[in-house]
N, C-alpha and C positions, 0 to 999 in steps of 0.2 A: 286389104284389110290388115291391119295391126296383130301381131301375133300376144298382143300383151294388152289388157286395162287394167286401171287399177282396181287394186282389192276391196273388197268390200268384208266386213268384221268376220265373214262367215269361210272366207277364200282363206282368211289365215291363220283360224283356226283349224279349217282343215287339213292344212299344213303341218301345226304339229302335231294332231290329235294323229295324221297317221305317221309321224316320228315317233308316236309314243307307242303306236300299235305295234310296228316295225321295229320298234328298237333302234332306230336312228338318229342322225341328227337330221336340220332340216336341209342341209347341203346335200346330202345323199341324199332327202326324198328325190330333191331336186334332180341329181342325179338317175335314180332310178326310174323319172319319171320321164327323162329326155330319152332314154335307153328303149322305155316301154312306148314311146310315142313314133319314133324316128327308128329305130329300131340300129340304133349305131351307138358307140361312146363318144361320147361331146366332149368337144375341145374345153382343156382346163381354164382356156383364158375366157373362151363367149358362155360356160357355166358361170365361171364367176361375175363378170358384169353382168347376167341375168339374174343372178343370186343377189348383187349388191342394190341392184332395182327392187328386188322384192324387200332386201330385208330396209334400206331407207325410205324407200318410195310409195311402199306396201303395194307394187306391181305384182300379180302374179300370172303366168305365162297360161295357157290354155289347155296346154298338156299335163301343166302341174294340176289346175283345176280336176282335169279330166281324171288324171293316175288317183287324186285326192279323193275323190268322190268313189270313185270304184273300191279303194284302200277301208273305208269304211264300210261301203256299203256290205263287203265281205265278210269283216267282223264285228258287224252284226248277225250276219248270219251264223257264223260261226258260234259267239257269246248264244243265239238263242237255241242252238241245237246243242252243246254242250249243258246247258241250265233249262231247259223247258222251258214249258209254256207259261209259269211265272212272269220270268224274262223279257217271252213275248208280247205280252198283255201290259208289261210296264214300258217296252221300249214302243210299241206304239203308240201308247199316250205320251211319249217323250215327243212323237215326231209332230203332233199339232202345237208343242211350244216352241217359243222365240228359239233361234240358233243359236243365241250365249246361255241359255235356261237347259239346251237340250245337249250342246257338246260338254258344259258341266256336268249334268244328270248323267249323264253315259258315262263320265268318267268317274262319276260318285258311284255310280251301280258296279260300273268296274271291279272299282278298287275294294268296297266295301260292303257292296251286299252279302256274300259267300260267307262275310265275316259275321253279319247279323240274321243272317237264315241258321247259320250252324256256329256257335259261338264256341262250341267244345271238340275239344279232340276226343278220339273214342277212347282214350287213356284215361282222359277227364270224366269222362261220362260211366266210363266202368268200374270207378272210385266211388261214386253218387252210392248214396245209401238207399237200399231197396225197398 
């Protein structure tokens, strides 16, 4: 069996949604993910032709999938235990939409919810006229 097919829209996003979780780019997911799967560092030259597969061919490897999916499925746990049950209740109506609808929306709640649950600093808010 083939240790690679190709991607499908949802394999590459998950790619960089956990570069984005991690702070990486997507060569170190890559990296990280050969490390966590084989449990060794991968040679700099069959990283890179595996990498150059995914990034023109949209190939991604089975172990990227696998690290990929774990990568998030963590922070989400983490995102709803840090934010409550808000959070919760939003991110599981996230997960019956499409996978471009839902890796958006996770990254829109991300970025911008905290901003519009709490729009003020308590600096701001102890200025407000009583």
């Amino acid at each position: 069996m083939s240790e690679q097919r190709v991607a499908t829209l949802d394999d590459s996003q998950m790619v960089l949604w956990s570069a984005e979780i991690l702070q990486k780019t997507e060569f170190e997911v890559f990296e990280q993910a050969y490390h966590a799967w084989y449990q060794e560092t991968p040679e700099t030259v069959r990283l890179e032709r595996i990498f150059a597969a995914y990034m023109f061919e949209g190939v991604v490897p089975f172990w990227v999938r696998q690290f990929t999916r774990t990568t998030v499925e963590c922070a989400e746990i983490d995102f709803a235990r840090e934010h409550g049950e808000a959070h919760r209740y939003l991110i599981d109506g996230l997960r019956a939409a499409s996978g471009t609808l839902r890796c958006t929306a996770r990254l829109a709640l991300t970025l911008f919810l905290p901003c519009l649950v709490f729009p003020w600093s308590d600096a701001e808010i102890g200025a407000l006229p009583a």
